[in-house]
PyMOL Python script that loads the backbone (N, CA, C, O; Angstrom):
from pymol import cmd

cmd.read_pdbstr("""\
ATOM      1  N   UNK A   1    -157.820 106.518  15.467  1.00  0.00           N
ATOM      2  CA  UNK A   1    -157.226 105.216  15.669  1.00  0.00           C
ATOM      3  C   UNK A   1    -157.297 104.438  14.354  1.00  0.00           C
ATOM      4  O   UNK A   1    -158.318 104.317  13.677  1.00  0.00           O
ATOM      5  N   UNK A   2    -155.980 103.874  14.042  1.00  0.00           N
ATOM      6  CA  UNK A   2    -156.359 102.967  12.672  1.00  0.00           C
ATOM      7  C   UNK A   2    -157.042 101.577  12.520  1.00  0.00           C
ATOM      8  O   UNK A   2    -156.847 100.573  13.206  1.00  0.00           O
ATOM      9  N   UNK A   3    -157.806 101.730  11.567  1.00  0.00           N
ATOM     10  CA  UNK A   3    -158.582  99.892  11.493  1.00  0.00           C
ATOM     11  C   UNK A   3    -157.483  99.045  10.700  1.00  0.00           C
ATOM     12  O   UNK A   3    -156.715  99.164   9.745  1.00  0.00           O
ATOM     13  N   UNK A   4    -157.830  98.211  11.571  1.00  0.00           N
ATOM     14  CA  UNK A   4    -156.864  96.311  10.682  1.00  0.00           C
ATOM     15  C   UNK A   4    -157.560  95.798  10.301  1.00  0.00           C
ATOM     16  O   UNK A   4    -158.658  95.566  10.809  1.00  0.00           O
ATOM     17  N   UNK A   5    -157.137  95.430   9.227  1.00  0.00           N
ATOM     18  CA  UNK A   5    -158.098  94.165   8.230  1.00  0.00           C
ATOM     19  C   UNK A   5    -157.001  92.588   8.018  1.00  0.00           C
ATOM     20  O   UNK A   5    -155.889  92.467   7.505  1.00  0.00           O
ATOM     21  N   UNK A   6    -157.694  91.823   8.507  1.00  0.00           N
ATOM     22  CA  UNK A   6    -157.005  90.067   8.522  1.00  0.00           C
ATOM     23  C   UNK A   6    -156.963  90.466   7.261  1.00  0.00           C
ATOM     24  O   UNK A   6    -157.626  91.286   6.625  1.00  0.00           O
ATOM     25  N   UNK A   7    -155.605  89.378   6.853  1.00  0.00           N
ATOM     26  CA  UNK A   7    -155.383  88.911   5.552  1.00  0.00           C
ATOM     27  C   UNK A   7    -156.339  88.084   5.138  1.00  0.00           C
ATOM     28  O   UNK A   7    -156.380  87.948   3.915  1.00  0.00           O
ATOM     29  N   UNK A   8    -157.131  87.478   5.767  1.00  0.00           N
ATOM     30  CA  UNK A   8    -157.920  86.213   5.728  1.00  0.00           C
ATOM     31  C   UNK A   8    -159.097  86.783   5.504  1.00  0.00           C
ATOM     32  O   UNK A   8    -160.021  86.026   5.208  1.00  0.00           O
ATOM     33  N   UNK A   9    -159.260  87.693   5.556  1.00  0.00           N
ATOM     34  CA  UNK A   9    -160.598  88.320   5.339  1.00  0.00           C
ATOM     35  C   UNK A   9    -160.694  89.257   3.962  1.00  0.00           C
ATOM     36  O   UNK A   9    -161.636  89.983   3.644  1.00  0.00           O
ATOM     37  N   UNK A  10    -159.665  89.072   3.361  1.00  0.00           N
ATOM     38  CA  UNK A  10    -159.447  89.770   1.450  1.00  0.00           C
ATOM     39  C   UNK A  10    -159.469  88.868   0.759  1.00  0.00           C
ATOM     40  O   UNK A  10    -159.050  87.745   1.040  1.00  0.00           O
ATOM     41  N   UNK A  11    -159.939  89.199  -0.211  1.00  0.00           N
ATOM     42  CA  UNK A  11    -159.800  88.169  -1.292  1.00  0.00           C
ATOM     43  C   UNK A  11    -159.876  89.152  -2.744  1.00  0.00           C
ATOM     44  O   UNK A  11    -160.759  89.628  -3.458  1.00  0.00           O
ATOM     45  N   UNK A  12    -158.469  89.128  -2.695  1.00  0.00           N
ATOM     46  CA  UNK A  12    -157.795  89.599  -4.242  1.00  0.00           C
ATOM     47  C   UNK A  12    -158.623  89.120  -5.086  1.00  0.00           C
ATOM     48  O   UNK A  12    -159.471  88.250  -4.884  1.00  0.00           O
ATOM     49  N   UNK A  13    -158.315  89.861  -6.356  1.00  0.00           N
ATOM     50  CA  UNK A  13    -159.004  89.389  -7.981  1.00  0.00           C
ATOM     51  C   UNK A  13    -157.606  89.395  -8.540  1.00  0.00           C
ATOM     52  O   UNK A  13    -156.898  90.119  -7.841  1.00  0.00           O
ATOM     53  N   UNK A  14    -156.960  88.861  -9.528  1.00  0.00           N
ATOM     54  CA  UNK A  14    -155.887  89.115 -10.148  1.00  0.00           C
ATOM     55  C   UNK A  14    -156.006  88.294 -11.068  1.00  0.00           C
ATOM     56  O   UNK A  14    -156.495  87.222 -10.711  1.00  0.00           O
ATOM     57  N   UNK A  15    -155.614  88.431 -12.641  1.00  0.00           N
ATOM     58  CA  UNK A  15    -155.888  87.629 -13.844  1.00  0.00           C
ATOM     59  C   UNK A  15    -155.170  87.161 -13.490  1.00  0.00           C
ATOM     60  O   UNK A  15    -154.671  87.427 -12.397  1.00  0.00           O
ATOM     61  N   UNK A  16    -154.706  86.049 -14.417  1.00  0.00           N
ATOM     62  CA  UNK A  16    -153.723  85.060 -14.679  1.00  0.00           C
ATOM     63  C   UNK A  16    -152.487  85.610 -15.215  1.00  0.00           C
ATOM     64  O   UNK A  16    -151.328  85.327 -14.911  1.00  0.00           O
ATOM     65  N   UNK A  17    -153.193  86.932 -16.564  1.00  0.00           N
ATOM     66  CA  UNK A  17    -152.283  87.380 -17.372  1.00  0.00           C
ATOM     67  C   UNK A  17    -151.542  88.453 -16.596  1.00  0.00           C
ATOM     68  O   UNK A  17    -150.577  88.952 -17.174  1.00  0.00           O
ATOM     69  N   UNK A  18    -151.891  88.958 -15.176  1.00  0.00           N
ATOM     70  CA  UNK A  18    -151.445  89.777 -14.556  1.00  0.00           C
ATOM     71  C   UNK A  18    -150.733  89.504 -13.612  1.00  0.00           C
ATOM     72  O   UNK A  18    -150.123  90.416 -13.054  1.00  0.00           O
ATOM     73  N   UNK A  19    -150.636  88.431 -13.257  1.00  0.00           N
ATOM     74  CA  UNK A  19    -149.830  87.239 -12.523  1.00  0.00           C
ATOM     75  C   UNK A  19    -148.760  87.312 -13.358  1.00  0.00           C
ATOM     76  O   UNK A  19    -147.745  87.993 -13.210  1.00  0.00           O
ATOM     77  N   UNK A  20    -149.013  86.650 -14.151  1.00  0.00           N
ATOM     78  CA  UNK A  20    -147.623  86.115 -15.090  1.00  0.00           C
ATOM     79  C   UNK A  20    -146.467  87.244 -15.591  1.00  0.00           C
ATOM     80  O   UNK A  20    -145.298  87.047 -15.923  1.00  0.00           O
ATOM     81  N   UNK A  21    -147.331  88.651 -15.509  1.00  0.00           N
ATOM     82  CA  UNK A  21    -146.428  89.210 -16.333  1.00  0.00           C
ATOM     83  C   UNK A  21    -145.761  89.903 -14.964  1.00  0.00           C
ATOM     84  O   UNK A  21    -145.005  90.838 -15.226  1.00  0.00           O
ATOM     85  N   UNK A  22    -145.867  89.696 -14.026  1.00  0.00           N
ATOM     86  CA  UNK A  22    -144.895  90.416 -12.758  1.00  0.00           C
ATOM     87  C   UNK A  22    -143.523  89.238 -12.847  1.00  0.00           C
ATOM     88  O   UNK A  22    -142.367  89.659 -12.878  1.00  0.00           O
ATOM     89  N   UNK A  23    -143.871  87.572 -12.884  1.00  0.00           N
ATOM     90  CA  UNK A  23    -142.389  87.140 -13.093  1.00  0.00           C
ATOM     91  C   UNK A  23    -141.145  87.868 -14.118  1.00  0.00           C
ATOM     92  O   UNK A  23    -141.656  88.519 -15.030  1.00  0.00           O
ATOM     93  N   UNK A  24    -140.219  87.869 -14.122  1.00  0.00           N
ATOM     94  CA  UNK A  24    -138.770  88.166 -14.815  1.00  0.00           C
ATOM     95  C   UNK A  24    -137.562  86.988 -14.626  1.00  0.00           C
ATOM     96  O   UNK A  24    -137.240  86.972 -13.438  1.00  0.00           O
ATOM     97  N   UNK A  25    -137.066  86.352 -15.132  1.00  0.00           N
ATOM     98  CA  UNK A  25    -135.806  85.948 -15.126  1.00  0.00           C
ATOM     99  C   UNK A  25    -134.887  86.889 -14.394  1.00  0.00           C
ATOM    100  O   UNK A  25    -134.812  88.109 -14.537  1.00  0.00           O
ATOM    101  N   UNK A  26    -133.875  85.737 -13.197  1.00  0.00           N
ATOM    102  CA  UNK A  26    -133.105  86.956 -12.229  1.00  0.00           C
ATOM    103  C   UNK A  26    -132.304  87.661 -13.917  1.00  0.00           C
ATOM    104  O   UNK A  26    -132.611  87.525 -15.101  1.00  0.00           O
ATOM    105  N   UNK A  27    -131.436  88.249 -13.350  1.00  0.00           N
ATOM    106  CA  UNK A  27    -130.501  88.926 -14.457  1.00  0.00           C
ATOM    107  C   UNK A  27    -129.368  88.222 -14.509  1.00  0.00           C
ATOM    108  O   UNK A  27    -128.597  88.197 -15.468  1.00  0.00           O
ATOM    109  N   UNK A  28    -129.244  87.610 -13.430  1.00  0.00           N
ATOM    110  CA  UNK A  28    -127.483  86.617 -13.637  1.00  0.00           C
ATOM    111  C   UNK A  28    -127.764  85.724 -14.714  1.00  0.00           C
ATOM    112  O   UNK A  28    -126.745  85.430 -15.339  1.00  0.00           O
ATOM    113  N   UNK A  29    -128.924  85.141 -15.177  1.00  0.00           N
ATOM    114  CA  UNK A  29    -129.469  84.613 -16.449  1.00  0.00           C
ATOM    115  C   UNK A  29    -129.695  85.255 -17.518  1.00  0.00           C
ATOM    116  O   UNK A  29    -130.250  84.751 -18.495  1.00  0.00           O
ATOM    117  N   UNK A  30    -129.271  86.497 -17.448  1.00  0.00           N
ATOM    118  CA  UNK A  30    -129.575  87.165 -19.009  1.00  0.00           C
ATOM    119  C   UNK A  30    -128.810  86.019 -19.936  1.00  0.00           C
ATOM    120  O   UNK A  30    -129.365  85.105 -20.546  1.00  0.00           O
ATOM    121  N   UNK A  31    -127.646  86.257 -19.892  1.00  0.00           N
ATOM    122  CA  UNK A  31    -127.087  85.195 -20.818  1.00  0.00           C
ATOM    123  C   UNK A  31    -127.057  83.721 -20.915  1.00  0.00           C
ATOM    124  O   UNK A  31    -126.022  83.170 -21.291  1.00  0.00           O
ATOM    125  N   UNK A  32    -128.069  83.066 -20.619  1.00  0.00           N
ATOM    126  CA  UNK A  32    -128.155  82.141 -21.056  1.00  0.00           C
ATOM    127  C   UNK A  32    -129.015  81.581 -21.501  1.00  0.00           C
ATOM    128  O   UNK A  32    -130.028  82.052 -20.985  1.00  0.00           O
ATOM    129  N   UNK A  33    -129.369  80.524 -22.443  1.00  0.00           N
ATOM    130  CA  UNK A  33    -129.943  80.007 -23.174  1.00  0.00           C
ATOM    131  C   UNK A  33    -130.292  78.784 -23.208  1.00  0.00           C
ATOM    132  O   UNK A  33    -129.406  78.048 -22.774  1.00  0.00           O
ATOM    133  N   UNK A  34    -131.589  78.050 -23.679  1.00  0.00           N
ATOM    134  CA  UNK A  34    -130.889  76.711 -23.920  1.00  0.00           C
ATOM    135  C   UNK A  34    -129.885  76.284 -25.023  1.00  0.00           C
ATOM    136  O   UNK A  34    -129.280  75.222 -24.872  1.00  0.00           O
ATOM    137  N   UNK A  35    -129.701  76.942 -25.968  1.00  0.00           N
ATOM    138  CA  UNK A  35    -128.564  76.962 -26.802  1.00  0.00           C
ATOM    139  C   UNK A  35    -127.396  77.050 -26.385  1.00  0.00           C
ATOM    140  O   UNK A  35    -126.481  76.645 -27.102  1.00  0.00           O
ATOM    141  N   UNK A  36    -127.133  77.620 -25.080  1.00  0.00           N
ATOM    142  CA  UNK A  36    -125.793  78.212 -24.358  1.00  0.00           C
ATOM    143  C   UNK A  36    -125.684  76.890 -23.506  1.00  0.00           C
ATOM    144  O   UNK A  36    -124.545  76.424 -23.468  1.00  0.00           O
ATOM    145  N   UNK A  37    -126.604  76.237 -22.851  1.00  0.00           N
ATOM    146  CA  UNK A  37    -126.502  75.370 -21.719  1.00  0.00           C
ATOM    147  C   UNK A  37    -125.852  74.381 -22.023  1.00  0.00           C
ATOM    148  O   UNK A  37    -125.298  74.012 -20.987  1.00  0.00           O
ATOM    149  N   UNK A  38    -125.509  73.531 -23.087  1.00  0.00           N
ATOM    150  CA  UNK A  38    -124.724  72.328 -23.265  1.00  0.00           C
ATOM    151  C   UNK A  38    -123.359  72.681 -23.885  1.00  0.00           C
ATOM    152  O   UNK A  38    -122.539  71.793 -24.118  1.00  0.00           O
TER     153      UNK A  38
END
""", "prot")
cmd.dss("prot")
cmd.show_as("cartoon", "prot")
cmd.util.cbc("prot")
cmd.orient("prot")
């Protein structure tokens, strides 16, 4: 039989720097810039 574990009952470690580097800009923004924006 399988065991469940609450979400409420984990508690992740995750840097900051390992956080940050999973964001990306979508891709429909590749091209733009603030140079491009005005």
């Amino acid at each position: 039989m399988a065991t469940y574990t609450h979400l409420t009952d984990r508690t992740p470690h995750v840097s900051a720097d390992e956080l940050l580097s999973g964001f990306r800009p979508s891709e429909r923004f590749g091209e733009v810039s603030f140079n491009t924006c005005l």
